[in-house]
C-alpha positions as CSV (number, residue, x, y, z in Angstrom):
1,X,-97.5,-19.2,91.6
2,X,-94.4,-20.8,90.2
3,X,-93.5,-19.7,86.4
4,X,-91.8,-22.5,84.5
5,X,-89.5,-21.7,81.6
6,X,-91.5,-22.0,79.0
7,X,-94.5,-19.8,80.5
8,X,-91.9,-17.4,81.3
9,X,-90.1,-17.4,77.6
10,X,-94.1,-17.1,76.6
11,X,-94.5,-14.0,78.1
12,X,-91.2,-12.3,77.4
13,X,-91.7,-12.9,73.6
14,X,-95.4,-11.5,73.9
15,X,-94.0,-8.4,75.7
16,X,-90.9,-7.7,73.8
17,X,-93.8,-7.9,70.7
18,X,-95.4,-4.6,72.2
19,X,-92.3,-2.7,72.1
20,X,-91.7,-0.3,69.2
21,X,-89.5,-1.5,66.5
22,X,-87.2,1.3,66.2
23,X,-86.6,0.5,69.9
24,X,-85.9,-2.7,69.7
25,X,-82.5,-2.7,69.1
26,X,-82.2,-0.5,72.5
27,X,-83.4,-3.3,74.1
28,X,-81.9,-6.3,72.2
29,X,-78.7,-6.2,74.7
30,X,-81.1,-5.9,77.5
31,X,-83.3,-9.2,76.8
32,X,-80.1,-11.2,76.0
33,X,-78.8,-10.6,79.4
34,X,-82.3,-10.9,80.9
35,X,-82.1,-15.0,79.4
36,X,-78.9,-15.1,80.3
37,X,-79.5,-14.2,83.9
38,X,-82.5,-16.5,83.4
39,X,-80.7,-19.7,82.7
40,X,-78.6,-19.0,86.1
41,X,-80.8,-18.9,87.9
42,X,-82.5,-22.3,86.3
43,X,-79.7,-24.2,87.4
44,X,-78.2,-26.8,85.5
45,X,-79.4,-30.4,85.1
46,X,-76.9,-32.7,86.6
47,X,-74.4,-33.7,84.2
48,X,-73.1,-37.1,84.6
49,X,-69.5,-38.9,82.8
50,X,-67.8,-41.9,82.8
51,X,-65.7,-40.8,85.6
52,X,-68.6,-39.4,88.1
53,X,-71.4,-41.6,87.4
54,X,-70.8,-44.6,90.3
55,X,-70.3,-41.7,92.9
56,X,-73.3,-39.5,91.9
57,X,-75.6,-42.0,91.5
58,X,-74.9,-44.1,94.6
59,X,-77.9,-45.2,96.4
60,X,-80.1,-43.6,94.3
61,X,-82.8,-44.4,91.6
62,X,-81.7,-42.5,88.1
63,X,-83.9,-40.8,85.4
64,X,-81.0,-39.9,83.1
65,X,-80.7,-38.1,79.5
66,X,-78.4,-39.1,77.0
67,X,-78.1,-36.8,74.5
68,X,-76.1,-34.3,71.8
69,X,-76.2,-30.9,71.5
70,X,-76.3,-31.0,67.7
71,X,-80.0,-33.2,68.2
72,X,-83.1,-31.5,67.0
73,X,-85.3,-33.5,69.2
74,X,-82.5,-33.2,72.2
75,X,-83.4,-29.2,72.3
76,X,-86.5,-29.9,71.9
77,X,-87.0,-31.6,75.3
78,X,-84.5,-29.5,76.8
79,X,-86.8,-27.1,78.8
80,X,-89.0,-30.0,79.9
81,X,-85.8,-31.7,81.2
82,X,-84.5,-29.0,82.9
83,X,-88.2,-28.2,84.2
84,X,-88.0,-31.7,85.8
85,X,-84.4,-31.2,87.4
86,X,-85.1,-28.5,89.1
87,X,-88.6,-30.1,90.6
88,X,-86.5,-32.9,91.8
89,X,-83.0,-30.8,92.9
90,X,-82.0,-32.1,96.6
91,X,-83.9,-34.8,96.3
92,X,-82.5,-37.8,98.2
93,X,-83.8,-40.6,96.0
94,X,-84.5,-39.9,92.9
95,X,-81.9,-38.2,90.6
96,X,-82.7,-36.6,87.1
97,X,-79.5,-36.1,85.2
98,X,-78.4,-36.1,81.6
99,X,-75.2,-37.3,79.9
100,X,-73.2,-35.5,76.8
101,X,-72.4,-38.0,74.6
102,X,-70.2,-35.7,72.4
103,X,-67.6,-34.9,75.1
104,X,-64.5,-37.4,75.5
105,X,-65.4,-38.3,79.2
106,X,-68.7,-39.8,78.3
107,X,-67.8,-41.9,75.3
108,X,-67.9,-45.3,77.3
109,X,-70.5,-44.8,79.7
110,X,-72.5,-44.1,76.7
111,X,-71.1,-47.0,74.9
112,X,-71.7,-49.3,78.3
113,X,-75.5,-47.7,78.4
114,X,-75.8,-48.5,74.3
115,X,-77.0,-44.7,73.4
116,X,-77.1,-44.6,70.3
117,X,-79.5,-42.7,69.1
118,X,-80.5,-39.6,70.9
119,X,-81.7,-39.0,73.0
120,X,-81.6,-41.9,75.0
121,X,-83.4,-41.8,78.1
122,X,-83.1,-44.6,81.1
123,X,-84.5,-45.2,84.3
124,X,-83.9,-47.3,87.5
125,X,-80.8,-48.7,89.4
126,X,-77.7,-47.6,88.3
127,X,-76.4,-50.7,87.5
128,X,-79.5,-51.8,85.6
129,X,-80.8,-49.3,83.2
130,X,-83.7,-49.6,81.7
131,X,-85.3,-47.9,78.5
132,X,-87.8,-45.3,79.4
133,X,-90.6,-45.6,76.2
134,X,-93.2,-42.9,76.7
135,X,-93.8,-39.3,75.8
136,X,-91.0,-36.6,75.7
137,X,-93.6,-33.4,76.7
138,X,-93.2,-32.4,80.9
139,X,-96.6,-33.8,81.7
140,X,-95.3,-37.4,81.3
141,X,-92.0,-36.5,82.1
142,X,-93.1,-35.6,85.5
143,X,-96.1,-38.4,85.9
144,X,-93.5,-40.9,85.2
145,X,-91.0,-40.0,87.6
146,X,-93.6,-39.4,90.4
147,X,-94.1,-43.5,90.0
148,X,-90.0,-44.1,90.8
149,X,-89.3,-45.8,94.0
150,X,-86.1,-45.3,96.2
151,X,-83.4,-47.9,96.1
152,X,-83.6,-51.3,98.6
153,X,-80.7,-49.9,100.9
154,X,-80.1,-51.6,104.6
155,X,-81.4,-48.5,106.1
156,X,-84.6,-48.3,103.7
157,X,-85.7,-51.4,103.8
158,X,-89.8,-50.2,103.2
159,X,-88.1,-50.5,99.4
160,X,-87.3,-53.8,99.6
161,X,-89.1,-56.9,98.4
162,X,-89.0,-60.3,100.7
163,X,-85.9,-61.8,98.7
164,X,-83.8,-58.2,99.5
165,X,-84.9,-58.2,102.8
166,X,-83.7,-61.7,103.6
167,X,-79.9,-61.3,102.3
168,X,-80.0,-58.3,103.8
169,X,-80.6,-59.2,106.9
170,X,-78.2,-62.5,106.7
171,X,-75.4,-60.4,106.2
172,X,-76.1,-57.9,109.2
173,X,-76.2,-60.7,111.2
174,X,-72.8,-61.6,110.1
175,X,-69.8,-61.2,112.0
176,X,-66.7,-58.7,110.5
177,X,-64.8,-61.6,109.7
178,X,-67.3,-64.0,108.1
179,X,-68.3,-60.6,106.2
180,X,-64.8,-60.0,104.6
181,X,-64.6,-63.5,104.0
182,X,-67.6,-63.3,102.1
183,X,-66.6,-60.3,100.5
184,X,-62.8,-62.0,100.0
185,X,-64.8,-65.2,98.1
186,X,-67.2,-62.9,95.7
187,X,-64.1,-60.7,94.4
188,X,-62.2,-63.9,93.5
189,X,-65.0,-65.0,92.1
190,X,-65.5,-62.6,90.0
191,X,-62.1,-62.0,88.9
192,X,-61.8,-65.6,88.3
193,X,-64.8,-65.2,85.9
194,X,-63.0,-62.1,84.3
195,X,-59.9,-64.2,83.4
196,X,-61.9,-67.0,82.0
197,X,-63.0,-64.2,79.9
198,X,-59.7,-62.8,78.9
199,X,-58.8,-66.4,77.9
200,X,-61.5,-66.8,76.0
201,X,-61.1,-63.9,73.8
202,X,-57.2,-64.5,73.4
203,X,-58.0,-68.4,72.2
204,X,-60.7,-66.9,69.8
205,X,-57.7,-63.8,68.5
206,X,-54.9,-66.9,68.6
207,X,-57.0,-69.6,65.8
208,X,-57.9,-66.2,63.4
209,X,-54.6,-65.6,63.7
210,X,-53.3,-68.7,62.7
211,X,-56.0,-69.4,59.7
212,X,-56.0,-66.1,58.8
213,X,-59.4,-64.1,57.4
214,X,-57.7,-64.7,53.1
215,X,-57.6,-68.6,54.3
216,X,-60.8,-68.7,55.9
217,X,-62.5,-66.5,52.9
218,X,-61.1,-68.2,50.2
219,X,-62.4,-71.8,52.1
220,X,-65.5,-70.3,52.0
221,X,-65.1,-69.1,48.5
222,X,-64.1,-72.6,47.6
223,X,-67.1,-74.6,49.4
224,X,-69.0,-71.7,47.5
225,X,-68.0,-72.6,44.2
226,X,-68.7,-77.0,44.8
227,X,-71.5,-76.5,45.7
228,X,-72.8,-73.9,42.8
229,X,-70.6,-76.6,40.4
230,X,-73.2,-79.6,42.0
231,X,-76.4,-77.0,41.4
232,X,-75.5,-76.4,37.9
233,X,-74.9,-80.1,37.0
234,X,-78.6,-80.8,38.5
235,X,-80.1,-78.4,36.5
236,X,-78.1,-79.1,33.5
237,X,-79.2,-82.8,33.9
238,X,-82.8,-81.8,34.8
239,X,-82.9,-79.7,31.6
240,X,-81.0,-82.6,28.9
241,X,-83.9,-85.0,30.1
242,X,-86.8,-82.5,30.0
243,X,-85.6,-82.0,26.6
244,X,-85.1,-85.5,25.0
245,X,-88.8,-86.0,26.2
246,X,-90.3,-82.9,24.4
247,X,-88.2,-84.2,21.5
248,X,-89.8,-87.9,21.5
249,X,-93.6,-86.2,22.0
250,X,-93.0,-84.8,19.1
251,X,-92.1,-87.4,16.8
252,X,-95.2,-89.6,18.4
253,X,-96.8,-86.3,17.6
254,X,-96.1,-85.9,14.1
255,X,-97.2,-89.8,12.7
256,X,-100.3,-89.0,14.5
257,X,-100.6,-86.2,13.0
258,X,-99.7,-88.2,9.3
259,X,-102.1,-90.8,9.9
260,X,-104.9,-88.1,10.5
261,X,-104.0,-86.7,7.3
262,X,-104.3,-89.9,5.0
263,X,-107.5,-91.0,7.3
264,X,-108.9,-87.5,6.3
265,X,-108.0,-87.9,2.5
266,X,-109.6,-90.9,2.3
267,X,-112.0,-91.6,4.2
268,X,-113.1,-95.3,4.3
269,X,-109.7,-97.1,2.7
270,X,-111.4,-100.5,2.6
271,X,-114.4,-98.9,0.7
272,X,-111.7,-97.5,-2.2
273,X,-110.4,-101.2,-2.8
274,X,-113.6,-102.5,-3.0
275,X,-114.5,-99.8,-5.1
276,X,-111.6,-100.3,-7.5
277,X,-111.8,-104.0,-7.7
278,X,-115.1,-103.9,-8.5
279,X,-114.2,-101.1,-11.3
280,X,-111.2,-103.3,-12.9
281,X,-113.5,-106.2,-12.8
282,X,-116.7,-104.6,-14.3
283,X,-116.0,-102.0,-16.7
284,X,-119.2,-102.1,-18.5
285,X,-122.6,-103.3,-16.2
286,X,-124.5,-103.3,-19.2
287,X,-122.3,-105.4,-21.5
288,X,-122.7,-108.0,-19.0
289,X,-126.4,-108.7,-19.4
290,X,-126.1,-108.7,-23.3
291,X,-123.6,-111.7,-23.4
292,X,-126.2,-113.3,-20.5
293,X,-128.9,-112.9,-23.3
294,X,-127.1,-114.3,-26.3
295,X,-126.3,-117.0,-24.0
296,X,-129.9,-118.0,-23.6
């Protein structure tokens, strides 16, 4: 029965435990050596750098680590990473690495593979990484890597799909010559596309040059400061005419408002003339019928 790492650390710490405190320092010296002979015999996960990575990983398919050594989630999954390394060491295919993005020689592969947080783990062709999402424990670890297929090479072609098989087998059946040609036409190709590229980036670095980031800040400034001057005049306007017509609703407001009043004082106008003509012309009712009676 194979131990693992962990199962093994398990068992030393329950041990060591048992033993007598007063003894413990005799034995102190002993354990650390005991771990350090431990981790030897491990072996060490395949460590991969700028300068190493295209001749390492050549023909196969990659489960890689980035990482930092400063990363509290990094040690965490360190035993189950090196648990998985040394269940795939020698293996043909698959390869289970890690990278130290801390040390100078890793910088731009790290950059290239955009590890930026750690860790950072990828998967597939070497040319085309791809993120690996799920759990960090060895169970998944493992599971998932059991699932990784081989690289389509021309002499493992049961990894290849229809399209690989069919440029594959085109340029087997070419001659030497029509195959450096070939090879002749894609490099130029792709240098040509690399210059284009160089160009590019020098026109772009020539016009800032020339306008300068002050020039092209302050025209932005500038544009910024139209177009708040237009906003403010808007609202200013909006605001005048909301104004004058709170002012003229109030006016119409307030002769309402008099006309109430002298309705409310008096309450039928025409009834206090009549009432007052009829008082000037009338003073005494009964006067009236007096003279009326002399009369007759």
């Amino acid at each position: 029965m194979k131990l693992h790492p962990p199962s093994m650390m398990m068992m030393i710490e329950s041990a060591m435990m048992k033993v007598p405190h007063h003894k413990t320092q005799c034995y102190g010296f002993t354990f650390f050596v005991f771990l350090t002979l431990l981790n030897y015999c491990q072996g060490d996960v395949t460590a991969l750098n700028t300068g190493n990575f295209l001749n390492i990983t050549s023909g196969k398919t990659v489960f890689v680590k980035f990482f930092a050594p400063w990363c509290g989630h990094c040690q965490a999954m360190a035993p189950a990473w090196q648990e998985l390394a040394n269940e795939y060491k020698g293996n043909e295919s698959i390869l289970i690495a890690e990278v130290d993005c801390t040390e100078s020689e890793s910088t731009e592969l790290c950059t290239k593979e955009g590890a930026n947080g750690f860790p950072t783990i990828k998967y597939g062709d070497p040319d085309e990484l791809q993120n690996y999402e799920g759990d960090r424990d060895y169970a998944s670890l493992m599971n998932f890597a059991a699932e990784l297929k081989p690289p389509c090479l021309p002499n493992r072609l049961t990894f290849c799909n229809e399209v690989q098989v069919a440029a594959i087998e085109k340029y087997l059946s070419m001659s030497k010559e029509d195959l450096d040609f070939a090879i002749m036409a894609a490099n130029s190709k792709l240098e040509e596309i690399e210059q284009d590229y160089s160009n590019e980036q020098s026109r772009l670095k020539k016009l800032v040059d020339e306008a300068g980031d002050k020039s092209i800040l302050k025209q932005i400034e500038i544009a910024d400061e139209q177009l708040m001057g237009v906003i403010r005049g808007f609202v200013a306007k909006k605001l005048a005419e909301e104004s004058e017509g709170e002012e003229s609703d109030g006016e119409e407001g307030e002769g309402d408002e008099s006309e109430d009043e002298e309705t409310e004082d008096g309450e039928d106008p025409v009834e206090e003339e009549e009432e007052e003509e009829y008082s000037e012309g009338s003073e005494d009712p009964e006067g009236v019928e007096e003279e009326e009676e002399e009369e007759e």
